[in-house]
N, C-alpha and C positions, 0 to 999 in steps of 0.2 A: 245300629246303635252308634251315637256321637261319642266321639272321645269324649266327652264330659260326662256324659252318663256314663260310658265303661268306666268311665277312674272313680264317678262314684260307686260304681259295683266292689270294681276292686277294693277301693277302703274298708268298704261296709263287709265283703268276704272274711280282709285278713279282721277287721275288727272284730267278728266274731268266734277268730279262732282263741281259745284259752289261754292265754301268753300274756306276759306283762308289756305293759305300752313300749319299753325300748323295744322289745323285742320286732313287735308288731312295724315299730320306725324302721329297724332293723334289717327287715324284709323286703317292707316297701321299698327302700333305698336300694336296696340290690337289686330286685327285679327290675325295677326300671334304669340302670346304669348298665342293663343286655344289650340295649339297642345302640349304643356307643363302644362296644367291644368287635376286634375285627380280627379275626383268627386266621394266619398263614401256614397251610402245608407243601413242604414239596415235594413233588413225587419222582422218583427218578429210576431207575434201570435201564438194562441193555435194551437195545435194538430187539424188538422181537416179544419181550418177557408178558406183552400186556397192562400196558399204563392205560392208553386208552379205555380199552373194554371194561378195567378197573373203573376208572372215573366213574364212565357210562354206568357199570353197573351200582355205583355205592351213591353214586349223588343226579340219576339222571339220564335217560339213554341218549339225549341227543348233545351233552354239558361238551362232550370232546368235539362236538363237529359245531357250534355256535359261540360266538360270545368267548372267543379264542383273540389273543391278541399277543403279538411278542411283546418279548419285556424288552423298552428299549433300548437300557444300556449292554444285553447281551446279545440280543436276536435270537439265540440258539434256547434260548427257554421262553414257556408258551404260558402266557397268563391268563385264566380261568376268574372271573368275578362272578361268587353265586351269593349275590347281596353282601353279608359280612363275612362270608368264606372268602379265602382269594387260594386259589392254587394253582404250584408254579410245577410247571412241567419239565422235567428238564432231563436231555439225553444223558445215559450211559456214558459210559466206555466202550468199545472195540468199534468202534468207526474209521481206522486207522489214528499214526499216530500223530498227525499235524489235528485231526477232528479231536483229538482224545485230549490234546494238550488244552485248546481252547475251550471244550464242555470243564475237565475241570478243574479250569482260572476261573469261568463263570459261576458255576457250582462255589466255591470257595467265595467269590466276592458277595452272592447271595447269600450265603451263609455269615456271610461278618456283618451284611449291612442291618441298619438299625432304623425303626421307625421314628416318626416327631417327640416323641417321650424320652427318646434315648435309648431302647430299648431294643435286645435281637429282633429281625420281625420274624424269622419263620421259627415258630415255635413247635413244630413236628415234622424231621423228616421220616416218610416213607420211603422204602428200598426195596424196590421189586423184583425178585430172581424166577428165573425163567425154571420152573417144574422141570421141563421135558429138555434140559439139555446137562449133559454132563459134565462140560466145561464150564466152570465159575470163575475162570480166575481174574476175569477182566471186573467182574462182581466184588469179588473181594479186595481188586484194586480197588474198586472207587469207595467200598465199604471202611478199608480200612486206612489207605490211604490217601485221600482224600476227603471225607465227609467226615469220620468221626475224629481226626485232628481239629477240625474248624465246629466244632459244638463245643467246647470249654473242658469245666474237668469232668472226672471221669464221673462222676454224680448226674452233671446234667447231661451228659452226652446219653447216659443211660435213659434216662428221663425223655430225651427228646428223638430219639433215635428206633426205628421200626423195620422189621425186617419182615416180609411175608412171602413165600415161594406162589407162584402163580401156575393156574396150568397143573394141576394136582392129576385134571383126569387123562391127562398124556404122560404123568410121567414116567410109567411104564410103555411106551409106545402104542399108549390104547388102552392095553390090557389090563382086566384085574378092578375095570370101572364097572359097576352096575349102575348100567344106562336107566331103566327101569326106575329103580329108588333115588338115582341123583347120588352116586356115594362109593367112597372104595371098598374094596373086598375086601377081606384081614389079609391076606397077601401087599396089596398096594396099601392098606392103612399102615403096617408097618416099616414100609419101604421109605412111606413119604415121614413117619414119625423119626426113623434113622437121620433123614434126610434135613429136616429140622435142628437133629441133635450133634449132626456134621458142621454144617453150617456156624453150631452157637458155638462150639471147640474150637475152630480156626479162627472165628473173629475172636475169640478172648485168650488164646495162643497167641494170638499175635498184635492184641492191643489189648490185652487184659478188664475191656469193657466186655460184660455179661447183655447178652439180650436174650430173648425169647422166640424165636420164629417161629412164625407160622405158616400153616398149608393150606391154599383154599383155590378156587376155582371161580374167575371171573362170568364162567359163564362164554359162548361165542354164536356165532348166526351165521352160515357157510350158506354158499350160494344155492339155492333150491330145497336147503336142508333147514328143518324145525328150529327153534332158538333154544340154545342148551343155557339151562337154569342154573343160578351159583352153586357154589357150594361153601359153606364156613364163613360166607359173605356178613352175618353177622356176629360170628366170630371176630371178624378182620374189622368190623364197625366199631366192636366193643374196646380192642385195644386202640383204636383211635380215641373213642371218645374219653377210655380211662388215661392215655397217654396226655392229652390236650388240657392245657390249663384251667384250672374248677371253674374261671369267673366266663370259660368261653364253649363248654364244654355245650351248652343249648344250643350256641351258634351254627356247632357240625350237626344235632341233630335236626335241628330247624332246616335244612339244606338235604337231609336224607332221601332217594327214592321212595317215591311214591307208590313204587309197586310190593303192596305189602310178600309176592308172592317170590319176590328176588330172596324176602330174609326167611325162607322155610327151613330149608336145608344145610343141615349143621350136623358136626358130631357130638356126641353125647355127655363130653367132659360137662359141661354146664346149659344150664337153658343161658343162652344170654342176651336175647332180647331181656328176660328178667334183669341182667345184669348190667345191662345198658340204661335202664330205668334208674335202677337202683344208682348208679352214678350220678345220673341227672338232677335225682332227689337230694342226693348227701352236696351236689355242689353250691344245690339253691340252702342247705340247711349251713353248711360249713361257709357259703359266702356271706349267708346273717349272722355269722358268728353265735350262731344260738345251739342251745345242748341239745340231749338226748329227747327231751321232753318234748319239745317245739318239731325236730325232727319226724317225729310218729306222728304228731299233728298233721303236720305240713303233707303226708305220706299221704296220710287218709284222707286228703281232699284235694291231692294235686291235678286230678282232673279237672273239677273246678276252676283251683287255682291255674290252673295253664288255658282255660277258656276265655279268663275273665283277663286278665295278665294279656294273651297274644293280642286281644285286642285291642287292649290300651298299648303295647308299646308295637304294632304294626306291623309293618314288613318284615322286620329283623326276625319273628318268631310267627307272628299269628297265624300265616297261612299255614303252618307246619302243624301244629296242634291236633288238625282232625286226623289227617293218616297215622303223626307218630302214634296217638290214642288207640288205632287201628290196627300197626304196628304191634306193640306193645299189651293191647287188654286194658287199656287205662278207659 
């Protein structure tokens, strides 16, 4: 189908929905102002915790080994372009302490710098803490002094700011994992729930910003041994995509793996693939500024509407539509 004929589909779609003409303008204008939106995260943790195999698993299994580039003016953080995703990679702490000083000046000055609008550019850090080790404190250096000073007040810091323990199925040195279901035993579920709840005490002990962590498993692939599948991995999707601002919030899922069988396994607090949708709906209703009404519309025909939609505005979404649909039940 020509862009011409797609955007006349799209019209004649939203024109048919129930709504009054602003609303309809309303929509229109947003949806197509996706494809000029460009979302930066950064991911950072220690040596060891799992950034890579993260990446790999949440946006791509080959994303950390191509299409890698250092960011010039630091070299020690690694820039990832996946179309209007950009993510920046960037070490830890405990590399000693002449590596520790330099990771974070550069962390800090990435943190202040500002895009062509004037505006912070990385709008979500991730903080990735290594499951299976017992010592954090080089973690909670960089968590609390260093990264959550350089996010602003304590409002957006909370807003912009992500913590997730990695490595869930070793954090008992193995034990307590059933290999079988992909998932911990109530022994390790509550170890790792302590664990989480350790974590949100000292950071808000000691900078009085609240967060949330979480516990999940990237998944890994050992030499001769089977590929271990995530775990919570759309858990750890959902607070991305709820953390990341509403007008960019399609961008992260438009760039999501492919492999709908990474997002199976999760524990039982919520379904959140559901919840993951459910966000993506409320950003496209809450970026037309339109009510409750337009909302349940837009709901009940977002399959549609994202068929018709990816195609007229391209790259930035279109190719993403069929898995996320696949993903998701849409």
């Amino acid at each position: 189908m020509s862009n011409k004929e797609t955007s006349n589909s799209m019209y004649q779609l939203i024109n048919g929905l129930n709504i009054s003409e602003d609303d309809k303008s309303k929509i229109i204008k947003y949806l197509l102002t996706i494809k000029d939106q460009v979302i930066n995260i950064m991911i950072t943790g220690a040596t060891g915790c799992g950034k890579s195999s993260t990446i790999n698993a949440l946006f791509g299994t080959e994303v950390a080994k191509v299409g890698c580039t250092p960011d010039p003016e630091t070299m020690d953080i690694e820039k990832y372009n996946l179309q209007n995703l950009v993510l920046w990679d960037s070490p830890g702490l405990g590399d000693g302490k002449e590596a520790d000083t330099r990771h974070a000046k550069n962390i800090v000055k990435k943190l202040n710098e500002r895009d062509s609008n004037g505006d912070l550019l990385i709008d979500l850090v991730l903080v990735i803490l290594d499951g299976g080790s017992r010592d954090l404190g080089t973690s909670y250096q960089l968590i609390n002094e260093v990264i959550i000073p350089n996010l602003g007040s304590k409002q957006e810091a909370e807003k912009r700011l992500l913590v997730a323990i990695n490595q869930a199925d070793v954090a008992m040195k193995g034990k307590h994992w059933d290999f079988q279901n992909n998932k911990p035993d109530e022994t390790l579920d509550k170890f790792l729930n302590e664990k989480a709840a350790s974590v949100k005490l000292r950071i808000k002990e000691s900078t009085g910003i609240s967060v949330d962590p979480i516990y999940y498993s990237a998944g890994y692939k050992e030499d001769g041994e089977e590929q271990q599948p995530p775990y919570n991995l759309s858990k750890l999707m959902y607070y991305i995509v709820k953390m990341s601002p509403k007008e960019k919030r399609l961008i992260v899922a438009g760039n999501m793996n492919e492999d709908v069988e990474v997002w199976k396994d999760n524990d039982n607090l919520k379904d959140y693939n559901r919840e993951i949708k459910s966000e993506l709906i409320n950003s496209i209703v809450d970026g037309a500024e339109t009510g409750a009404d337009v909302g349940k519309e837009i709901g009940s025909m977002f399959g549609t509407v994202g068929e018709v939609v990816g195609g007229f505005v391209g790259g930035v979404i279109g190719g993403a539509w069929g898995f996320i649909k696949g993903i998701f039940g849409w």
